[in-house]
C-alpha positions as CSV (number, residue, x, y, z in Angstrom):
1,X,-0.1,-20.6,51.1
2,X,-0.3,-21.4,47.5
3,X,2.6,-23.6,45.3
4,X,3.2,-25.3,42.1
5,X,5.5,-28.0,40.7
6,X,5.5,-27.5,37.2
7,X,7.5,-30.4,35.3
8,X,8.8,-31.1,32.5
9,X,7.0,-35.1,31.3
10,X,4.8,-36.9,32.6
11,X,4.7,-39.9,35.6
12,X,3.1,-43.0,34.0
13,X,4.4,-45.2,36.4
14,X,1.3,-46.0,38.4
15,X,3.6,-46.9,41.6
16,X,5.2,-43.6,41.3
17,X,1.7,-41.7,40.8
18,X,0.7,-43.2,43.5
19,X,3.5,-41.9,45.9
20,X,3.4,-38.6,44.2
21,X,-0.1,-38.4,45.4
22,X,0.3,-39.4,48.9
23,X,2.9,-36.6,49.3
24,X,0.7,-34.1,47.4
25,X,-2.4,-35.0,49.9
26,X,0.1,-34.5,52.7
27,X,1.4,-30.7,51.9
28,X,-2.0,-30.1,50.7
29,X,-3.1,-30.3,54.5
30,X,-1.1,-26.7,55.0
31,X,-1.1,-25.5,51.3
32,X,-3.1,-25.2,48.1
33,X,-0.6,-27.4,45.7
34,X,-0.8,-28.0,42.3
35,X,1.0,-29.6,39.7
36,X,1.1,-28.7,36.2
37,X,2.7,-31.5,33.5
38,X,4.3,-29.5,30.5
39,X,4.8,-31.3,27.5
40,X,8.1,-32.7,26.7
41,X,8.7,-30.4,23.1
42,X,11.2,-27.9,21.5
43,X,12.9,-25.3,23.7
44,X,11.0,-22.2,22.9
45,X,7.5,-24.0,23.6
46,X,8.8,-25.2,26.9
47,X,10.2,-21.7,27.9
48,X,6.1,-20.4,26.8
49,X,4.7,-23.0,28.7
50,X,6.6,-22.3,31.9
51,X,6.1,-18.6,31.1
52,X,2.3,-19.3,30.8
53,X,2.6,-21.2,34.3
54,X,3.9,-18.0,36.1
55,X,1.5,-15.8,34.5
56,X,-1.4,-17.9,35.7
57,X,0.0,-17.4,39.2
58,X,-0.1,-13.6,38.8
59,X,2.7,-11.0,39.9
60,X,3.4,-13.0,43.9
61,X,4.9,-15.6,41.3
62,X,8.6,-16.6,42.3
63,X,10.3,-19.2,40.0
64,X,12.3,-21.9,42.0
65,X,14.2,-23.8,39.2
66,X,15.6,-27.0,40.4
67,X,19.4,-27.6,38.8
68,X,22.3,-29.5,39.5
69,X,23.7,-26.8,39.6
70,X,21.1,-24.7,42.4
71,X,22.3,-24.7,46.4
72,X,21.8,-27.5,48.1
73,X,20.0,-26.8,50.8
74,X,19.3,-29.2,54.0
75,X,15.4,-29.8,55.3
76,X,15.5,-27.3,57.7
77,X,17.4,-24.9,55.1
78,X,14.7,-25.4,52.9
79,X,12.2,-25.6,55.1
80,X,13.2,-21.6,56.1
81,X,12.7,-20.9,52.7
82,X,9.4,-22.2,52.5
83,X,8.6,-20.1,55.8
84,X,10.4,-17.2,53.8
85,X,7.7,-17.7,50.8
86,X,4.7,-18.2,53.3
87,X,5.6,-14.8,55.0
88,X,6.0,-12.4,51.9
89,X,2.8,-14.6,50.1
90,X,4.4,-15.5,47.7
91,X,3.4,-18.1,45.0
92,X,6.8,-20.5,44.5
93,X,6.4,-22.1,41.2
94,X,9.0,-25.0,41.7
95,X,10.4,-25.6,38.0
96,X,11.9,-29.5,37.2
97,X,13.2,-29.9,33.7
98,X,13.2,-33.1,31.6
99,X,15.7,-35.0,29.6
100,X,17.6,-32.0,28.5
101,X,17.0,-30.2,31.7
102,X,15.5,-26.2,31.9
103,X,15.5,-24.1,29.1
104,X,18.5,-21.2,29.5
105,X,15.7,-19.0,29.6
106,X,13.9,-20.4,32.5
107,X,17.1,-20.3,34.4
108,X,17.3,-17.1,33.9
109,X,14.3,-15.8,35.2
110,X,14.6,-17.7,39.0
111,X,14.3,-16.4,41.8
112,X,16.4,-19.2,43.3
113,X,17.9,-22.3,42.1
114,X,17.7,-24.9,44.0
115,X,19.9,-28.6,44.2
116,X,18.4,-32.0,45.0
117,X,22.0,-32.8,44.9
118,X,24.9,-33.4,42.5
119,X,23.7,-36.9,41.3
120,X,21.6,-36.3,38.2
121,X,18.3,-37.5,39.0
122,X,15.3,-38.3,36.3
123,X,12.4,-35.7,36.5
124,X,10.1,-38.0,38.1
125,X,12.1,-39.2,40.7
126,X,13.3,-35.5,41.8
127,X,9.6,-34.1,41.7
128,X,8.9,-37.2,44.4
129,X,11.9,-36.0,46.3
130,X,10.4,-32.4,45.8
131,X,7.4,-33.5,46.9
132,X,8.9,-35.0,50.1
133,X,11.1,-32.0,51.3
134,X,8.1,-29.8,50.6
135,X,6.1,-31.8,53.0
136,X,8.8,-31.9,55.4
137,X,9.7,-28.5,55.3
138,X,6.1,-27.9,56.5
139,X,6.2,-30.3,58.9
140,X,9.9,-28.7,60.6
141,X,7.5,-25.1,60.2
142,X,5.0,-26.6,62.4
143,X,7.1,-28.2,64.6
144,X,5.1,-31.4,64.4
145,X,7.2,-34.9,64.8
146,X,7.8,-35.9,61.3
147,X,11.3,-34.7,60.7
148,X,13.1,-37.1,62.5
């Protein structure tokens, strides 16, 4: 299986880099994973740059935006979904917005919108709890002891 988080900024926080990268080495042990930073600019470069993002993943593309607004979803919820994307081979492109959140145009186009919660969270910290539930959600598909 192949995913992306595309964000919205960038994580200069070396601590938080750090963690992001421990959870992107886990999920990479089941999936190819790769992140892609947009820049932070005006709302119809960041709706071509996530539009670029899907096209580089070709037509199995499926936009998962992350909003306030999404379902929330628990792990094993989630984790069905995942199995759900793994089974039609599909590419989930998991969209996090910034400061002023994802262009209407972005919404738009999801496939599903997806809830961290109904706390706003800053982009950095919800692509770390992104990156979590993604590796749990692997971990509840393969039945191994992780998701206690």
């Amino acid at each position: 299986m192949k995913l992306v988080v595309a964000a919205v900024g960038r994580v200069k926080e070396p601590e938080l880099r750090a963690l992001l990268d421990e959870y992107y080495g886990r999920v990479r042990r089941y999936a190819e994973l790769t992140e892609v930073e947009l820049k932070d600019d005006r709302e119809d470069r960041v709706v071509a740059q996530f539009e670029r993002c899907l096209a580089a993943q070709g037509e199995r593309a499926e936009l998962v935006t992350l909003e306030i607004e999404g379902k929330a979803l628990s792990s094993e919820a989630f984790a069905a979904k995942v199995d759900d994307a793994m089974r039609r081979a599909v590419v989930p492109v998991f969209a996090i917005g910034g400061a002023e959140g994802l262009p209407p145009a972005v919404r738009a186009r999801a496939r599903w919108r997806l809830s961290l919660g109904a706390m706003t969270l800053p982009h950095r910290l919800a692509r770390l709890i992104l990156a979590e539930q993604v590796y749990r959600a692997f971990s509840i598909i393969r039945g191994e002891p992780y998701n206690k």
